[in-house]
DOGU-541622 format. One line per 8 residues: their letters; for each residue x, z, y of N, C-alpha, C, O. Coordinates in steps of 0.02 Angstrom, whole numbers, plus 50000, padded with zeros to 5 digits. Each point is the difference from the previous one (the first is absolute). Layout:
a = X Z Y X Z Y X Z Y X Z Y; ...
***
This chain:
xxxxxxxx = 47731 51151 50834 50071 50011 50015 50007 50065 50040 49962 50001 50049; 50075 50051 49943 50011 50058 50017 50046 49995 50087 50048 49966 50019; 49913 50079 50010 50045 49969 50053 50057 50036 50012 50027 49980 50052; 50004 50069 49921 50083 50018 49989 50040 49942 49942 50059 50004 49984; 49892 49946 49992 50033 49976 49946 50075 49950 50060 50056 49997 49973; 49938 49973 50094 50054 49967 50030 50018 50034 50057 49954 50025 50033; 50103 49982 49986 50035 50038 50040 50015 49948 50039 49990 49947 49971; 50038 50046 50106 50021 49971 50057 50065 49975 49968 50012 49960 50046
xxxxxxxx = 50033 50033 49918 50049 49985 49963 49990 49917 50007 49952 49972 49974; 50094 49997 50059 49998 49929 49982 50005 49984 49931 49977 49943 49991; 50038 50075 49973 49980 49993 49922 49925 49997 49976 49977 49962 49958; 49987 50089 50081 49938 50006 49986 49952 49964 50039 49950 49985 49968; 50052 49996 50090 49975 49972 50066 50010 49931 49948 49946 49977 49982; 50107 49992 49994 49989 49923 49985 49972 50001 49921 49961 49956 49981; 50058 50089 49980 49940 50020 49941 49953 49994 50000 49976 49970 49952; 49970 50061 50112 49940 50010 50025 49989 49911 50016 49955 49970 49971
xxxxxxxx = 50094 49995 50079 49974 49954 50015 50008 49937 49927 49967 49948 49993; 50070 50071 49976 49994 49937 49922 49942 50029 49989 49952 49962 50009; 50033 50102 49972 49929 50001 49954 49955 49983 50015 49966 49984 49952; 50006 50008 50108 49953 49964 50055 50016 49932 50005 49978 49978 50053; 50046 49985 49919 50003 49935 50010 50049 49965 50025 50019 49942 49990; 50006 50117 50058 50070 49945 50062 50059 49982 49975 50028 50038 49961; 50004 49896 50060 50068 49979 49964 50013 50044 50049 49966 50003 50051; 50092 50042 49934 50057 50036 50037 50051 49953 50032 50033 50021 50048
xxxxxxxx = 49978 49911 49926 50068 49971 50010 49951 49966 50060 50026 49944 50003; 49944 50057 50024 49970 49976 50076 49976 50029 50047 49960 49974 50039; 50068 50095 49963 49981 50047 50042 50069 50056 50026 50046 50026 49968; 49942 49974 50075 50082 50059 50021 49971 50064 50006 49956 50019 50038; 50084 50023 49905 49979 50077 50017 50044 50037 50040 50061 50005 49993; 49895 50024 50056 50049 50056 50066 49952 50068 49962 49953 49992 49961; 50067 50059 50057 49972 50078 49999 49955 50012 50024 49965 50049 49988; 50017 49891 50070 49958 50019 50064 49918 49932 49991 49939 50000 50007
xxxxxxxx = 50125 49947 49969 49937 49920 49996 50032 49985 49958 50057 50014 49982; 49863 49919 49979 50010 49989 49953 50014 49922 50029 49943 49986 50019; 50099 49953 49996 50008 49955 50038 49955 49931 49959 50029 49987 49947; 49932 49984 50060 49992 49927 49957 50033 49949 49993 49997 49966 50050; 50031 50015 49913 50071 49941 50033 49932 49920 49989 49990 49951 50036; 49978 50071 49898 49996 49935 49983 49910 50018 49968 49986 50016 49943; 49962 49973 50120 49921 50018 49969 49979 49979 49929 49968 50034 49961; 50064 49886 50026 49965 49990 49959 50030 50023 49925 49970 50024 49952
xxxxxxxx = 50107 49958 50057 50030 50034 49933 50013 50052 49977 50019 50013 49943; 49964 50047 50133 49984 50052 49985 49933 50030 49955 49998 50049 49963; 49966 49919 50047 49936 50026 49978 49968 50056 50034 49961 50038 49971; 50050 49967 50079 49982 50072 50037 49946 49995 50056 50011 50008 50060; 49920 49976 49906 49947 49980 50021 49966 50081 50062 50029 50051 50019; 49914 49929 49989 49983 50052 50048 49960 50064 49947 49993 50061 50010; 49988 49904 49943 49979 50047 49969 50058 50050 49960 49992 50060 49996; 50066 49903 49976 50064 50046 49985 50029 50052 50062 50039 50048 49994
xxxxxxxx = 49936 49932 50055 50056 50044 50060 49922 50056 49990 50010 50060 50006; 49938 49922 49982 49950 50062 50031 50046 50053 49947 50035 50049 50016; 49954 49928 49927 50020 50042 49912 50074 50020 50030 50009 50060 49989; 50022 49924 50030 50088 50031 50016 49980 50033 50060 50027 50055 49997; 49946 49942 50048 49981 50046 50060 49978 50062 49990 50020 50054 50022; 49915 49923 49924 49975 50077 49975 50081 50035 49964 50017 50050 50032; 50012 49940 49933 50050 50027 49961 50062 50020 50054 50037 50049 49998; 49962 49923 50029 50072 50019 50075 49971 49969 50073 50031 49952 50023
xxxxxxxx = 49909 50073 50016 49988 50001 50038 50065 50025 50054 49993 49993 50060; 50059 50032 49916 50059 50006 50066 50037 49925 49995 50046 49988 50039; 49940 49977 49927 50043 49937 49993 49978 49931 50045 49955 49983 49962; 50045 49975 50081 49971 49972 50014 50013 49913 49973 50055 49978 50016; 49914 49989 49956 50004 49938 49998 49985 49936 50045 49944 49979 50015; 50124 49993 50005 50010 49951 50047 49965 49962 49988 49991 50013 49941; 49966 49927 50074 49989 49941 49995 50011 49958 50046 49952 49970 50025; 50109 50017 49998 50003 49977 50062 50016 49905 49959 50042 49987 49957
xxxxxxxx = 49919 49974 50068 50013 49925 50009 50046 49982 50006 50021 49957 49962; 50029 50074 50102 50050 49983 50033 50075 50006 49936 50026 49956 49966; 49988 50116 50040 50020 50038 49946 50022 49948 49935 50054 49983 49975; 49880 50002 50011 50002 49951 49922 50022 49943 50020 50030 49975 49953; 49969 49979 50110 50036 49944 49998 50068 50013 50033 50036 49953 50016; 49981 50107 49993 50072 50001 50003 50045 50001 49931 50055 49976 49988; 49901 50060 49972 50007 50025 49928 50018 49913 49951 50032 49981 49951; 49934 49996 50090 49990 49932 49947 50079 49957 50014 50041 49990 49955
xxxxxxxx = 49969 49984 50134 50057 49984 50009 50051 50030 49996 50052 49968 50008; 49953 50110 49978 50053 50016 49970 50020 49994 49926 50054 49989 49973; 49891 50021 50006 50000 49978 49918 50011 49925 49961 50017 49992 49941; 49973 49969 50097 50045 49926 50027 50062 50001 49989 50026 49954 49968; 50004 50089 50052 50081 49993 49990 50027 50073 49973 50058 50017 50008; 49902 50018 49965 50037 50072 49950 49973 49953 49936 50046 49979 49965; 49903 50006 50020 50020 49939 49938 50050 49994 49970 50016 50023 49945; 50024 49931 50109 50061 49979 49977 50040 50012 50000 50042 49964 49974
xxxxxxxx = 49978 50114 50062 50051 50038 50031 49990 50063 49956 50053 50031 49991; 49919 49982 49994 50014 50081 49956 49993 49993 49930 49953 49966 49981; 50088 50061 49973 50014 49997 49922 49982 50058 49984 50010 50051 50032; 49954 49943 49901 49968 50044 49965 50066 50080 50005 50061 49998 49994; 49889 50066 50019 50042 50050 49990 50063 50013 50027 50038 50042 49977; 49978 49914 50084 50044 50012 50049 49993 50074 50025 49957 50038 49980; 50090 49976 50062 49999 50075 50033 50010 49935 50070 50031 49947 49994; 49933 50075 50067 49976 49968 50076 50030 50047 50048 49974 50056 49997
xxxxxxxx = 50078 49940 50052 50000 50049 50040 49980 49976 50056 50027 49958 50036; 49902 50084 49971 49974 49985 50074 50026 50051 50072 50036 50050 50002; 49933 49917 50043 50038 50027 50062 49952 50076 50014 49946 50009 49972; 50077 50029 50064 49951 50071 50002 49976 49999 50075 50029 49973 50046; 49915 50060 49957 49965 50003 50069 49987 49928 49997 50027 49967 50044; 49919 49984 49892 49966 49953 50031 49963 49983 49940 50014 49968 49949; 49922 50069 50076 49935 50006 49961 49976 49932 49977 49979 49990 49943; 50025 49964 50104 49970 49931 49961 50042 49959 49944 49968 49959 49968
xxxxxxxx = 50090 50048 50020 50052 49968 49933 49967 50076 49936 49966 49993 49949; 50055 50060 50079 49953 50033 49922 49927 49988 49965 49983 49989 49942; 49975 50020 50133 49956 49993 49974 49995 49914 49952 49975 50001 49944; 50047 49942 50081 49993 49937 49985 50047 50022 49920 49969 50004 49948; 50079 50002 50054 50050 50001 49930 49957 50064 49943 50003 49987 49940; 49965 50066 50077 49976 50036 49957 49948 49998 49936 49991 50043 49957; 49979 49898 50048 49970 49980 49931 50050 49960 49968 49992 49989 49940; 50068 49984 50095 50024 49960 49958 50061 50067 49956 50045 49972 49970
xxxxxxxx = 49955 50068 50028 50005 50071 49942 49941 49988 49937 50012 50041 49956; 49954 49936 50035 49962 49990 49956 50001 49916 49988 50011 49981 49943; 49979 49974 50103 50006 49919 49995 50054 49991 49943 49993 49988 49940; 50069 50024 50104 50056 49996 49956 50048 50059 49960 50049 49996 49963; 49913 50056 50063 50063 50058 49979 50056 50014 50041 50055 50016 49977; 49933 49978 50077 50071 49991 50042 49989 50086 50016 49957 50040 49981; 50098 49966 50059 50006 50070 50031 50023 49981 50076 50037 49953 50011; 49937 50088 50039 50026 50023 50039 50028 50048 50036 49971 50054 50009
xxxxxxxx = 50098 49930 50018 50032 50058 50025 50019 50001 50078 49991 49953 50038; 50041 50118 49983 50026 49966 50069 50075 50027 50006 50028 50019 50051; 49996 49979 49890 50071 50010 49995 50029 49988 49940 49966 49974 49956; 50105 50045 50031 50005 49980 49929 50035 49926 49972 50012 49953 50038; 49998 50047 49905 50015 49927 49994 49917 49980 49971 49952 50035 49984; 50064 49870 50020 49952 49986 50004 50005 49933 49977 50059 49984 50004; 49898 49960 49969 50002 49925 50007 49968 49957 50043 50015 49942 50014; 49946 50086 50002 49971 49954 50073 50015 50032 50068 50037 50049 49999
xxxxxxxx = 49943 49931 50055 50013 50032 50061 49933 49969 50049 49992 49939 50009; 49980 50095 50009 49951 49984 50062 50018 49982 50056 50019 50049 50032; 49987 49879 50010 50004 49986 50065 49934 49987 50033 49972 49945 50001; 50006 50119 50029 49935 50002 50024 49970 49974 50060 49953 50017 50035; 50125 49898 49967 49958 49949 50060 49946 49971 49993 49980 49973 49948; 49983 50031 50123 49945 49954 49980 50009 49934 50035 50048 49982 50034; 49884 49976 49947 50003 49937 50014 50018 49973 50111 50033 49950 50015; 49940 50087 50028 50018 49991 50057 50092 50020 50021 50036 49969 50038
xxxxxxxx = 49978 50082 49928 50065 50025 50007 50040 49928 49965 50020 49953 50034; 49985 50050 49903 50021 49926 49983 50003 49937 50027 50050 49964 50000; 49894 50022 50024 49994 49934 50057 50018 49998 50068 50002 49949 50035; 50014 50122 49985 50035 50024 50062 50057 49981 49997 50029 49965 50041; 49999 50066 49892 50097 50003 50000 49993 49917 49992 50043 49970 50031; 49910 49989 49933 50021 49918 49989 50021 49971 50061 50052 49969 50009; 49905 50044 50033 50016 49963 50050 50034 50030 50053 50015 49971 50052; 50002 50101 49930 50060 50028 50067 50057 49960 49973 50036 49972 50042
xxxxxxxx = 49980 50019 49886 50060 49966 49982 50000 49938 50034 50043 49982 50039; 49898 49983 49942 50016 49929 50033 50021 50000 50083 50047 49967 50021; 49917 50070 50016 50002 50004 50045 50078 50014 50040 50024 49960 50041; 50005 50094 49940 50045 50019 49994 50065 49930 49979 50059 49996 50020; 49908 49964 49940 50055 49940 49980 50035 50029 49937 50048 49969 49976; 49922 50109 49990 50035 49989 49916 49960 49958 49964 50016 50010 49941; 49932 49939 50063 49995 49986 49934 49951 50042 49983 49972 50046 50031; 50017 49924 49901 49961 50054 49946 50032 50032 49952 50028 49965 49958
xxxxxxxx = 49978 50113 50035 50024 50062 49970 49980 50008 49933 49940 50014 50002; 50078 49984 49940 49965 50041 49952 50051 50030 49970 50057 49986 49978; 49894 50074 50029 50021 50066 49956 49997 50045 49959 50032 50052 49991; 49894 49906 49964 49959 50014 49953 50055 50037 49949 50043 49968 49971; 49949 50109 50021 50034 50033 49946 49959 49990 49921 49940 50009 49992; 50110 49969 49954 49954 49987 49924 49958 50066 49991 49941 50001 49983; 50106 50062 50036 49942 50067 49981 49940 50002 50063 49960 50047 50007; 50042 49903 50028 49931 50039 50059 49949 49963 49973 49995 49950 49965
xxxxxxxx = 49966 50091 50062 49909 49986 49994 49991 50008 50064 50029 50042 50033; 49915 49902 49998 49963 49999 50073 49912 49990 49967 49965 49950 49991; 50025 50118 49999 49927 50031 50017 49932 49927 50052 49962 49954 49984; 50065 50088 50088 49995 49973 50058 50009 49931 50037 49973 49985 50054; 50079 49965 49900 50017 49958 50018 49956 49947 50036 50017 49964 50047; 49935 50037 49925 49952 49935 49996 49938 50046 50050 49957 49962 50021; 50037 50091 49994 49947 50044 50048 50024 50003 50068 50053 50017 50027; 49886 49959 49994 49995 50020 50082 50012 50050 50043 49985 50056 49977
xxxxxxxx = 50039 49943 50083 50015 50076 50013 49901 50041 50032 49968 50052 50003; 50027 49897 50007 49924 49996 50035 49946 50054 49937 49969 50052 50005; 50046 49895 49936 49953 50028 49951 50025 50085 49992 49967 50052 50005; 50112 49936 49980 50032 50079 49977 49985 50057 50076 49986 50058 49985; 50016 49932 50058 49970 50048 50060 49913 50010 49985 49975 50055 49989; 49998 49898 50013 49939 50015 49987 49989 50034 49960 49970 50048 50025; 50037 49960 49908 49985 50046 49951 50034 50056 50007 49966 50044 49973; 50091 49981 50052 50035 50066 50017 49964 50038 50014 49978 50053 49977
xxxxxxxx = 50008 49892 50097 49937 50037 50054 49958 50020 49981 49996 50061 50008; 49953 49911 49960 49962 50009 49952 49977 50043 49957 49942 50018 49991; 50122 50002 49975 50026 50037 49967 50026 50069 49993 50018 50036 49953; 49975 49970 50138 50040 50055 50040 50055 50018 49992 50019 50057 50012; 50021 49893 49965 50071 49979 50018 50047 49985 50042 49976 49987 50055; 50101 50007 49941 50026 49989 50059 50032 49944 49989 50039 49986 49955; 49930 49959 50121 50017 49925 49980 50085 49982 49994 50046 50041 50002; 49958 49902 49991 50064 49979 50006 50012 49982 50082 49957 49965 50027
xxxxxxxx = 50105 50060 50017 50035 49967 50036 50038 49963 49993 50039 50003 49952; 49964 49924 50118 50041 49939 49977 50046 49984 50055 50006 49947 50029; 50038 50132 49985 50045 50023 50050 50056 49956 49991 50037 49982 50045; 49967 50003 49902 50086 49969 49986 49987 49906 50000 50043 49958 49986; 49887 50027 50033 50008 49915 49990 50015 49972 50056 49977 50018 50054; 50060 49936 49939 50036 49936 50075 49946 49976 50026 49950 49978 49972; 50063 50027 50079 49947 49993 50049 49986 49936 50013 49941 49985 50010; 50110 49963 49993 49963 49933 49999 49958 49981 49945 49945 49972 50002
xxxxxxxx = 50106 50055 49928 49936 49984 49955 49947 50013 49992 49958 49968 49968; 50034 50095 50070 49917 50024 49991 49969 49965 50051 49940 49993 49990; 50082 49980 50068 49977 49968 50063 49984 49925 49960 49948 49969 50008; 50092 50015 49961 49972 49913 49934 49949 50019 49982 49951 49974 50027; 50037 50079 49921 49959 50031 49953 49921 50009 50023 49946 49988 49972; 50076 50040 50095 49934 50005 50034 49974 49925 50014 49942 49990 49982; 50085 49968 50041 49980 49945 50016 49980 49968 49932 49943 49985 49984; 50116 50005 49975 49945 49978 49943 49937 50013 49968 49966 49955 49976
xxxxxxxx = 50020 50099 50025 49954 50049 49973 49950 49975 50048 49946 50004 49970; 50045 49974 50082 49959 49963 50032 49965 49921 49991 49948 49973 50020; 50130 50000 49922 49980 49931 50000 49980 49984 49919 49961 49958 49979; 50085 50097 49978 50024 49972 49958 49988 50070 49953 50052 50026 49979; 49890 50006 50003 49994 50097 49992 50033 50000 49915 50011 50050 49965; 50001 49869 50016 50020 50015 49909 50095 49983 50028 50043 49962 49979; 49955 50074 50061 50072 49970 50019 50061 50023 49945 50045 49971 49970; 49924 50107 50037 50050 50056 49960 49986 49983 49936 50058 49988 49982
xxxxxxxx = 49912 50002 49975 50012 49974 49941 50040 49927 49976 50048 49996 49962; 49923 49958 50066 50049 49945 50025 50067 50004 49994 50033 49971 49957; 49992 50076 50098 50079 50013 50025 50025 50021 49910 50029 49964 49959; 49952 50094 50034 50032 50034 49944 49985 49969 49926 50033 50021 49953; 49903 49914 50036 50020 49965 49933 50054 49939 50023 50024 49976 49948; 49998 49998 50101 50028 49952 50017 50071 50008 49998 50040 49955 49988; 49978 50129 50029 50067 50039 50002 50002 50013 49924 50051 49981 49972; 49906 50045 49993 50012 50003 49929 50007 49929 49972 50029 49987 49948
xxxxxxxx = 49952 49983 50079 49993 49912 49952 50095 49998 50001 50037 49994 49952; 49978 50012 50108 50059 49978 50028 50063 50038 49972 50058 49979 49998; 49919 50074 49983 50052 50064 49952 49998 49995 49950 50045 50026 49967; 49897 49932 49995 49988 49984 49933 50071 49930 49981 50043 49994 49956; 49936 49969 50099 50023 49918 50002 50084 50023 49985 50033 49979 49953; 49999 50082 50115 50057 50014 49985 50049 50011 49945 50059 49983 49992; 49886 50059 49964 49998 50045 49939 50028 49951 49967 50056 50007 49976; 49894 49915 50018 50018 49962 49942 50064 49968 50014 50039 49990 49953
x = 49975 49996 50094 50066 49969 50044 50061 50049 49968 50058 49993 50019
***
């Protein structure tokens, strides 16, 4: 193989990586890294990264553990939430919804934009922010809120804020601040998280059970 035959061209960068073996639809391409969403359905063994290293040694390939099981619980609910060849408008200035939505340009054909018209819409809450607002409502005495829009997608929904800082960091990223959450709730939160650490998942299938139940009502 000639080595002017692939250029740095994301066209060519994921060319290079099909011909070598790798599913593309399990990996996020940046300019900079090549991300793993998913080791095994990727196919992107250690001996494939040596063969793509030699070929774009400026590129680096993630293997982060962490990374891929965020990849997985978000992919949990874009499943069911994104339709083939949609146009996605994601939010700008927040590296972890692209990188996570960018194989799904090949998964499904979708597009993303950050303007424009569009059929889906990115609400890039995550799972602690959600379980915050649950119980500031209760707290507060509204009740439980829903406001689930038919065009949104929640990425994040079901992810930790714990896991999503860690990998930023990680990542040499800039974490999320959780400037805007009610303070008693996070003062619950903490305490649960002491008794009860599957708390946050809990809260938010029990709130979905309960929006579902409405639905049919």
């Amino acid at each position: 193989m000639d080595e002017d035959e692939f250029t740095t061209s994301k066209k060519d960068v994921l060319k290079f990586l099909k011909i070598i073996g790798v599913d593309t639809r399990f990996v996020s391409y940046t300019a900079e890294k090549i991300y793993i969403n998913n080791l095994r359905f990727s196919k992107f063994s250690r001996k494939r990264q040596s063969t793509f290293n030699k070929e774009y040694p400026g590129i680096e390939v993630v293997r982060n553990s962490l990374f891929q099981k965020i990849c997985s619980k978000s992919s949990k609910v874009l499943a069911d939430e994104i339709k083939p060849n949609s146009t996605i408008l994601i939010p700008e200035n927040n590296d972890l919804i692209e990188i996570i939505l960018e194989p799904y340009t090949r998964k499904y054909g979708v597009k993303l934009v950050y303007g424009g018209s569009y059929d889906l819409i990115v609400n890039p809450i995550i799972l602690d922010s959600k379980v915050n607002s649950i119980f500031s409502d209760i707290f507060k005495g509204n009740g439980l809120t829903f406001s689930n829009k038919t065009n949104e997608i929640y990425p994040l929904i079901n992810v930790p804020l714990n896991w999503i800082n860690s990998f930023l960091e990680m990542d040499g990223k800039k974490i999320i601040e959780t400037k805007d959450y009610d303070d008693l709730s996070t003062s619950f939160m903490e305490f649960l998280e002491d008794v009860a650490p599957q708390y946050r998942e809990n809260v938010l299938k029990a709130y979905e059970y309960i929006e579902k139940e409405l639905e049919v009502e």
